[in-house]
C-alpha positions in Angstrom: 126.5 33.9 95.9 126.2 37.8 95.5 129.4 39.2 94.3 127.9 42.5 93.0 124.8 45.0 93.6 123.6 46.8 90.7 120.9 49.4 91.9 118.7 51.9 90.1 118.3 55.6 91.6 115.2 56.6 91.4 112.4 55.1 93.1 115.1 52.6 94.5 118.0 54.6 97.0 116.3 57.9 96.3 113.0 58.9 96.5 110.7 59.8 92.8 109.8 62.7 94.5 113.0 64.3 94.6 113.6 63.7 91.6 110.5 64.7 89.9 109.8 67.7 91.9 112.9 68.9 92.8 115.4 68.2 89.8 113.6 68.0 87.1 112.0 71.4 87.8 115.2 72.9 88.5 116.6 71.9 85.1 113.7 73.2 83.3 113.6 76.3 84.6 117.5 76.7 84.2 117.6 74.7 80.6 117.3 78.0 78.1 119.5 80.3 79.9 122.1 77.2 80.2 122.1 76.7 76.7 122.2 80.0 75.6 125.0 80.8 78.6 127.1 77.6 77.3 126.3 77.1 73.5 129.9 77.9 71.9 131.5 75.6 75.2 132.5 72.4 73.4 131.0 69.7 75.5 127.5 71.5 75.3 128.0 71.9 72.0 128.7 68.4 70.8 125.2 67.5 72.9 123.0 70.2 71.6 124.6 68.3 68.2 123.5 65.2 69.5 120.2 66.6 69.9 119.7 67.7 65.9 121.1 64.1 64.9 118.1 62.1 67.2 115.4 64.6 65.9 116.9 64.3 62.4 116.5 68.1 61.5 118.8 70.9 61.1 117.4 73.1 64.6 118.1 76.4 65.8 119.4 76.8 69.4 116.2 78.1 70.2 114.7 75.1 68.9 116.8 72.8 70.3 115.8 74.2 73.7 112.4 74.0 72.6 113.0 70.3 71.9 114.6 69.6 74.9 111.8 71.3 77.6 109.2 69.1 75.6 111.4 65.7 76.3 111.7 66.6 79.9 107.6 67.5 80.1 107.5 63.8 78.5 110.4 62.6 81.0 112.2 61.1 77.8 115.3 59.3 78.5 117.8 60.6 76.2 121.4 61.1 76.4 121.9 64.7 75.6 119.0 65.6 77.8 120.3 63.7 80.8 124.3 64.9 80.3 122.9 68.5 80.2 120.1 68.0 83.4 123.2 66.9 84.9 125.2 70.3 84.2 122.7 72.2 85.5 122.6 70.0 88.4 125.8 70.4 89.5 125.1 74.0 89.6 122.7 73.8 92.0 124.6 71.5 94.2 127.2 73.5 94.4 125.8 76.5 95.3 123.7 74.3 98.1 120.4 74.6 96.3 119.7 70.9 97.3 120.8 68.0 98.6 121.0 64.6 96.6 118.5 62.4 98.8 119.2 58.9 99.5 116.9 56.6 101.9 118.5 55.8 105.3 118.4 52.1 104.8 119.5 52.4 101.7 122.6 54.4 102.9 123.3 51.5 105.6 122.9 48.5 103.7 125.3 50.1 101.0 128.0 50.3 103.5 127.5 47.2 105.1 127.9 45.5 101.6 130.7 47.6 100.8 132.0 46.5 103.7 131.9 42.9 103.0 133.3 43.1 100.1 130.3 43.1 97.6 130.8 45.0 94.5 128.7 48.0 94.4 127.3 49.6 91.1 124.7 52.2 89.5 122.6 52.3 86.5 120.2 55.0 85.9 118.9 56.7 83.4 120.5 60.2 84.6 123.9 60.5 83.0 127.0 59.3 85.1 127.7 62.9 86.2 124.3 63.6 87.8 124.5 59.6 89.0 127.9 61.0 90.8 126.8 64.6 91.7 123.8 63.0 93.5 125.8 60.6 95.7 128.5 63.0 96.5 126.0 65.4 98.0 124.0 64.1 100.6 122.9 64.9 104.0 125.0 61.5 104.9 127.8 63.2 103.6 130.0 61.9 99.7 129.1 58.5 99.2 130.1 57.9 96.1 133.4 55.9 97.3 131.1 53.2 98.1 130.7 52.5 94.4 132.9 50.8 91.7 131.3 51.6 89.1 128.2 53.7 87.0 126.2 53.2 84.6 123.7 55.0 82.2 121.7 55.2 78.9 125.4 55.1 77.3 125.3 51.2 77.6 121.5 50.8 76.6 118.2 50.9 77.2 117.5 49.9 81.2 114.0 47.7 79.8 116.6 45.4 77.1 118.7 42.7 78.1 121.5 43.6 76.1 122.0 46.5 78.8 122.4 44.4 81.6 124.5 41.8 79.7 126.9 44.5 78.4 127.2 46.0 82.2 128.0 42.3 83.4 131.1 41.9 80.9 132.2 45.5 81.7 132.7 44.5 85.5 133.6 41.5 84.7 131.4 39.4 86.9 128.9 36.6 85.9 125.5 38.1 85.6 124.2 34.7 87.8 125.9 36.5 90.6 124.6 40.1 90.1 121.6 41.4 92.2 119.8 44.2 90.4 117.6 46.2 92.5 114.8 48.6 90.5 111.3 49.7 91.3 110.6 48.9 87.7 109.1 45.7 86.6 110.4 46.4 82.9 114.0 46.8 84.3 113.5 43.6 86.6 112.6 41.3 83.6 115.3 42.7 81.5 118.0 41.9 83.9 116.5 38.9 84.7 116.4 37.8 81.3 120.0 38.8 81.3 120.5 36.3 84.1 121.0 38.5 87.1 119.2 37.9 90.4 116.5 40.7 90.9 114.6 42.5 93.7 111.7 44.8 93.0 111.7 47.8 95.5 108.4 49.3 96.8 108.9 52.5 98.8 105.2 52.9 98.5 101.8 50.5 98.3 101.3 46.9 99.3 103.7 44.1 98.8 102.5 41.6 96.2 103.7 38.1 97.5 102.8 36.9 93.7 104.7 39.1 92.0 107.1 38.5 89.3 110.0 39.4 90.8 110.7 39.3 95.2 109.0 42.8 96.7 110.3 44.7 99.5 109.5 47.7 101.0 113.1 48.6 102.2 116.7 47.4 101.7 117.0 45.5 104.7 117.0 42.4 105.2 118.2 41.8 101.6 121.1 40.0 102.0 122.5 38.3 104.5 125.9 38.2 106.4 128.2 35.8 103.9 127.7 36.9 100.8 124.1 35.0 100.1 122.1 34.7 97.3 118.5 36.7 98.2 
């Protein structure tokens, strides 16, 4: 039985290429002047902190900025990176710059779970606040009440089990009856290993019959009326 849906962003309700050619380019361009617009504001401060305490040295703003463009050119996955992309983000929302996307079937299979009662959750690598700003603004309108819950770098690494473990005692809910949904093998076999039930998403290519984990190209057909295990 399937009492809870934990599903990835990219790649899995939202297409990579938003992501990677909208957002991501959007933040870069945007990431000096937002630091140097925002340094003395105390949030931005405590990450551009953070930032000197990963890379161990004693940086200048202008180095931190530096430091930052070059993790998103290697699309690192660090905290302070994502919690400022997402600042920047919610500029751009705001002023109607872009709209978060989300798949179609994606959008009706989350309400039809929601609807039956099945626990709905996120965990991405994009901080909590660009996880919610992306939701909230799409051309199907706020989505985020659909969701219990988010989840981001804060509670691990997405490709360790300890993630996934930690995410099942947070909502309380028996990792045997959690269905993760990624379009990341890595992700897949770290939840797995965790214990949750998994589904590898492929938007694009052929479907592997032998894979490691249950491909589909869509999220229909998923689950089932009843609450069903895949």
């Amino acid at each position: 039985m399937i009492k809870a849906i934990l599903t990835d962003i990219e790649g899995t309700t939202s297409s990579l290429s938003f992501v990677k050619d909208v957002l991501f380019p959007y933040a870069r361009e945007r990431m000096a002047d937002f630091v140097r617009d925002h340094a003395h504001d105390a949030a931005v401060r405590k990450l551009l902190n953070d930032v000197k305490h990963i890379v161990e040295r004693d940086l200048s703003d202008n180095q931190v900025i530096e430091q930052l463009i070059r993790w998103i050119d290697e699309d690192k996955k660090i905290t302070p990176l994502k919690a400022l992309q997402g600042m920047i983000w919610e500029d751009g929302y705001r002023r109607g710059a872009f709209k978060g996307h989300v798949y179609e079937d994606a959008v009706r299979k989350l309400r039809e779970w929601e609807n039956q009662d099945i626990k709905l959750y996120v965990f991405s690598s994009g901080s909590v606040h660009a996880q919610k700003l992306l939701f909230a603004h799409t051309e199907y309108g706020d989505l985020t009440p659909l969701f219990s819950g988010y989840f981001d770098t804060t509670v691990g690494n997405k490709r360790e089990a300890a993630s996934y473990h930690a995410i099942a005692e947070a909502i309380d809910t028996d990792p045997s009856e959690i269905l993760f949904l990624s379009d990341i093998k890595e992700e897949l076999d770290a939840a797995h290993a965790a214990g949750m039930q998994t589904v590898w998403l492929v938007r694009e290519g052929t479907l592997d019959a032998a894979a490691e984990h249950r491909q589909v190209a869509t999220f229909d057909g998923l689950l089932t009326a009843g609450k069903k295990s895949v």
